[in-house]
N, C-alpha and C positions, 0 to 999 in steps of 0.2 A: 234788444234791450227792453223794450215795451213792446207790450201783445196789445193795450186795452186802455187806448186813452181817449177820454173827453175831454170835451170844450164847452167851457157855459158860455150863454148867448144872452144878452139883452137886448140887441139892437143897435148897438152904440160903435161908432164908428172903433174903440177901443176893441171892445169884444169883436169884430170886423179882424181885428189885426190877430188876438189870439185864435180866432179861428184859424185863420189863415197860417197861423205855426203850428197850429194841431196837425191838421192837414195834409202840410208836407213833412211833420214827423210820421204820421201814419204810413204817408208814401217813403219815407224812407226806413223806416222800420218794418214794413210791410205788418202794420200792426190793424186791429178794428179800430173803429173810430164810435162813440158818443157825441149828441149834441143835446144837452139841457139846454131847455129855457124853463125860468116859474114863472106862472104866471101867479101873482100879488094881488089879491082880489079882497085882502082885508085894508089895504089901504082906503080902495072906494067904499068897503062898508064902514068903517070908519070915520069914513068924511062926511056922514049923511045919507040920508035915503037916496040913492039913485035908481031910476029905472032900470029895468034888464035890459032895456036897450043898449043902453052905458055900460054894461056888464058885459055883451054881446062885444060890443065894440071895443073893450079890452082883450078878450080871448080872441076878436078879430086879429088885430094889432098885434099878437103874439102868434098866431097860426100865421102870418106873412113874413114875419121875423124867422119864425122857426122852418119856413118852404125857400128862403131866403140864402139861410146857411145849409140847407140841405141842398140845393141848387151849386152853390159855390164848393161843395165836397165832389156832389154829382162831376160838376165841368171839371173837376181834379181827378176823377175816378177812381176816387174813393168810394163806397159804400156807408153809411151812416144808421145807425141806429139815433131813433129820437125820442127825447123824453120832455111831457111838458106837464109837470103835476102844477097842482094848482094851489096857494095857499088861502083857505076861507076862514080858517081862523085863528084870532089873535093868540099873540104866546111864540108864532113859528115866524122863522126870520129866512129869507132866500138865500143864505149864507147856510140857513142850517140844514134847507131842503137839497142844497145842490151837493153837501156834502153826505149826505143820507142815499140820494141815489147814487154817486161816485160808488160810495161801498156797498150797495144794492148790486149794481152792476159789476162790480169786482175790479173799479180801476186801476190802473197801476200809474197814470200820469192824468191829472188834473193840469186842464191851461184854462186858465183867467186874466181878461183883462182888468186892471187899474188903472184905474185915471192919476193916479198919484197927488191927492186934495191935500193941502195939509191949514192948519190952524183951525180957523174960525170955517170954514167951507166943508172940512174933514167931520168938523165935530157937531154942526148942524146935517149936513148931508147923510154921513157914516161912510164905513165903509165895507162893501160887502167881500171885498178879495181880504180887507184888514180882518174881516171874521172868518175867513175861509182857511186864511192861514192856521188859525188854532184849531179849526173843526178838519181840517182836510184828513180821508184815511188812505191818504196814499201820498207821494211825491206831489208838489206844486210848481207851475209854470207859472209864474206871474209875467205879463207881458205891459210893458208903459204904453201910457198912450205917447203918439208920436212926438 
């Protein structure tokens, strides 16, 4: 039924779990597998001058996240393609980038986790699978946190 599904990755113990159904849909699908992570890099230019250090140490924090779930597909044997674009400038939303490479790549299943925030937490926080839903160009797995 799917050839061609990705999993976006943050880090987060949530994204941990929609990984982990990407995964064994892939393995039961015998389909390829995708793994986004963005890495968000106008949030720190935004907040003020930071050293490249501090910058370094963002795309650190994301190349261990992204060796992380490549790791956890690996020990499944699955294969993975990885994608880590970067956003540097304002205007672009990681909702809008993870749904830009989905259709880049030709996905046919998007799995995302959600934390499922809702009021005052949803509406200061946001939510990125909330924007993903309306940008997605393919079927959505949204997965809860536990």
């Amino acid at each position: 039924m799917y050839q061609r599904i990705m999993a976006a990755v943050d880090g987060s113990e949530t994204a941990e779990r929609g990984l982990n159904e990407a995964i064994r849909l892939a393995q039961d699908q015998k389909a390829k597998l995708a793994i986004a992570h963005v890495i968000d890099l106008v949030i720190v230019y935004g907040a003020g001058q930071f050293p490249g250090a501090y910058i370094e140490a963002t795309r650190e924090v994301a190349q261990q996240t992204i060796a992380r779930a490549r790791k956890m597909a690996m020990d499944a044997g699955v294969d993975a393609e990885i994608f880590a674009p970067e956003i540097v400038t304002s205007g672009y939303h990681v909702a809008d980038t993870i749904a830009q490479v989905a259709r880049d790549w030709k996905a046919d299943l998007l799995v995302v986790g959600t934390h499922g925030r809702r009021g005052v937490s949803r509406l200061l926080i946001g939510s990125v699978a909330e924007r993903i839903v309306r940008l997605a160009p393919c079927p959505l797995l949204l997965i809860r946190a536990a």
